[in-house]
N, C-alpha and C positions, 0 to 999 in steps of 0.2 A: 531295724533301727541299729546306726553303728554305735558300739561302745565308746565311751571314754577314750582307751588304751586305742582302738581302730582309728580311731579318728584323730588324733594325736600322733599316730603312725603313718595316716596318709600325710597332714599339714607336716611334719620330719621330714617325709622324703619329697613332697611341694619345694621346702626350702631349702634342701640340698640340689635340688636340678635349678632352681630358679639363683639360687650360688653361683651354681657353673654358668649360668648367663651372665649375671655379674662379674666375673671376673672375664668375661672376653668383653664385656662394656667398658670392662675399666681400664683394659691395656689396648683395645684399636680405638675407641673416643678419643682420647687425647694424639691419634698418631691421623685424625682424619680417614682412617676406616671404616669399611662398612662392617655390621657387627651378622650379618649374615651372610657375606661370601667374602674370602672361601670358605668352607668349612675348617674345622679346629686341625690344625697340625704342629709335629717339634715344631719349636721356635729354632732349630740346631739343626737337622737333617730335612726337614720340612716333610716326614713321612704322614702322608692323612693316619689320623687317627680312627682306627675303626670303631661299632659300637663300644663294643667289651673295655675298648680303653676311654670311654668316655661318660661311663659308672661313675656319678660324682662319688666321690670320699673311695669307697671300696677298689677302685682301680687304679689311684694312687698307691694304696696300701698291698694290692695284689704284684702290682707293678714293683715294689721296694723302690719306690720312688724314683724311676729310673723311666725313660725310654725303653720300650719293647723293643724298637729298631737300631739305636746308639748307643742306648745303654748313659745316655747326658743323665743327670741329677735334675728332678723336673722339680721346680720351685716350689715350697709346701706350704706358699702361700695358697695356691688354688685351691689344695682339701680344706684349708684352715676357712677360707672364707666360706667353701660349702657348708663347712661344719658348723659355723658358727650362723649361717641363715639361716640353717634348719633348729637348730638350736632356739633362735630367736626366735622363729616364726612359731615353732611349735609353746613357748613358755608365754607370748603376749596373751593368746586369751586365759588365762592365769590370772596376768596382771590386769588386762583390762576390762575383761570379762567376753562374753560373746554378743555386742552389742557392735553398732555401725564404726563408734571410735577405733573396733579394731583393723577394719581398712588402713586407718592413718595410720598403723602402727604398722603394719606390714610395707607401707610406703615408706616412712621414715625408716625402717630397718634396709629396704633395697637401695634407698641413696646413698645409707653409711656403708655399704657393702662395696659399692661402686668406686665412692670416699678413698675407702682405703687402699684398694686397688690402683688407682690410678695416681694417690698422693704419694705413694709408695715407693709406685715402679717410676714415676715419671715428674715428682714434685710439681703437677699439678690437678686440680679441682676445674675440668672443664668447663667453661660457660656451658655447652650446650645441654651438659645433666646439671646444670643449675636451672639454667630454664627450665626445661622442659620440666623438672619435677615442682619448680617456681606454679608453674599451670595446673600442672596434679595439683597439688594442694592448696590451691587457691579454690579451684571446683570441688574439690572435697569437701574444705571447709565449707563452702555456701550450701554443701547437701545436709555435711554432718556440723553444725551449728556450736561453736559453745556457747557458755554463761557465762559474761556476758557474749554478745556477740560479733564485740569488737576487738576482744581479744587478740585473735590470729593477725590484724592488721596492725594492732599496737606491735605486736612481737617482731611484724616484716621491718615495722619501721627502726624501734630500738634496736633489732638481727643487722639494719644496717647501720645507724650512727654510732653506736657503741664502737665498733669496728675501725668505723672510718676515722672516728677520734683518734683513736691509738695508731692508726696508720700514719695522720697527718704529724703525730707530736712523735712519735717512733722515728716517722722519716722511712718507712719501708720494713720497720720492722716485721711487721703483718702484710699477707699476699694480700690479692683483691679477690681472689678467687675465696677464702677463706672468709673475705668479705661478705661476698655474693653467698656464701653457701652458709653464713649464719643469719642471713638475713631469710634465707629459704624455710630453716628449722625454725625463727620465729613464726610463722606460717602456720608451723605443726605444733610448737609447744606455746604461745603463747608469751606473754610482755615479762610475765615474773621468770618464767620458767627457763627462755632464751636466754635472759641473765644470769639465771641460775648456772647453767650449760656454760657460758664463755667462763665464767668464773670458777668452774671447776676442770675446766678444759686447760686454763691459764693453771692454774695449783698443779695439775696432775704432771701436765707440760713441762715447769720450771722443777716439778722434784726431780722429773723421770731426767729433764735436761741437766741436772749438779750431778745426778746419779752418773747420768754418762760420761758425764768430763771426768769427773772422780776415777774414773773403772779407764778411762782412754777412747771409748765408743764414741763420743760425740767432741770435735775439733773446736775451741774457742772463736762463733765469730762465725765458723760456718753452720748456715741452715740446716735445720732439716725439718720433716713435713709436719705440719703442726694438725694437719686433718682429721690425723684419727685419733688427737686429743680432743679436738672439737664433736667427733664420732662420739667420742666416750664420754664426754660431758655431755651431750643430746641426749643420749640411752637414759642414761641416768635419772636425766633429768625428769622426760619422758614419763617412765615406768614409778619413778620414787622419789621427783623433786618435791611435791604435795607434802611429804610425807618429812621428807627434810624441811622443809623450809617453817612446817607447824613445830618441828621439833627444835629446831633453830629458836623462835618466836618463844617456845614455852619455858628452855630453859633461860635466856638470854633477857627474854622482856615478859618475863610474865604476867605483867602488868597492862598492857593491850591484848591477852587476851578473851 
């Protein structure tokens, strides 16, 4: 029987390799790539990368973050998003327990992986990993059921009118893709919780965006990717919205409870 700690140590290193597919999903999807030929090479010399340098997190860190062959500065986003799959993957059953709902969690944590990836390097949110994980979670839910069990469909639909509102009265303030991909996480979090998520994706968004103008990082006027606020309002919401929104209700209206 594996321990605890064993078992905790395989799901860590699950979500560091399955990282490093993420991040080649996130940068050739968007370029119409296939995500299985060629194999991984510089982006700069185009040297294949052999195993040894394909060690999620630890061949980064062996490498000083450099090219074996160029000696290029290899982006530290790739360890960062490894790091942080395995991270996730190994803390959800934690939070969710070891029960069917943690499928969905491991799904919703692979598309914000992607999310970020790709809103990142390329300011956009693919249609095709909107769909396709659109499908995932649609057959998910119908396996793994909530209470009620029209939840996930309320979520799709609010994950999309919420959105569109603000895009029609914006005038393009908000992507479509952004659109499409909070309509997805309704699917997974459900009508309160997908609200919950835009609304702390919008907070997190607008501090993090004063912050940057304030500091010179971010230009008045020009964009940038709103994804992996909406990434980080999803998690959130996810893992700890339940637990905000009763604390919300108890101190605020204590009277419906």
């Amino acid at each position: 029987m594996l321990t605890p700690f064993i078992l905790h140590t395989y799901i860590f290193i699950l979500g560091a390799v399955l990282g490093s597919f993420y991040n080649v999903v996130g940068l050739r999807v968007p370029l119409k790539k296939s995500i299985t030929y060629p194999g991984s090479a510089c982006s700069v010399c185009n040297n294949k990368l052999s195993v040894l340098e394909l060690i999620p997190i630890l061949s980064y860190l062996f490498q000083n973050g450099k090219c074996r062959n160029c000696k290029t500065s290899i982006s530290p986003l790739y360890p960062t998003i490894e790091f942080l799959t395995a991270i996730l993957f190994t803390i959800s059953p934690l939070l969710v327990g070891w029960s069917k709902e943690l499928v969905i969690s491991w799904t919703l944590i692979s598309l914000c992986m992607i999310v970020i990836v790709s809103d990142l390097k390329y300011m956009i949110i693919p249609d095709k990993v909107n769909v396709f994980f659109l499908f995932l979670f649609l057959g998910e839910r119908l396996i793994i059921p909530t209470d009620p069990l029209w939840d996930p469909f309320a979520g799709l639909v609010i994950g999309t009118f919420v959105p569109l509102v603000v895009i029609l009265v914006s005038r393009g303030g908000m992507g479509g893709g952004d659109m499409k991909l909070l309509a997805v996480f309704g699917l997974a979090l459900g009508w309160k919780l997908v609200l919950l998520s835009f609304f702390l994706a919008t907070l997190i968004g607008t501090v993090i965006g004063i912050i940057g103008m304030m500091m010179g990082f971010i230009k008045t006027g020009k964009p940038f990717p709103f994804g992996p606020f909406l990434v980080l309002g999803a998690l959130i919401s996810y893992f700890f919205g339940q637990n905000l929104i009763q604390l919300y209700v108890t101190n605020f209206f204590p009277y419906i409870v």
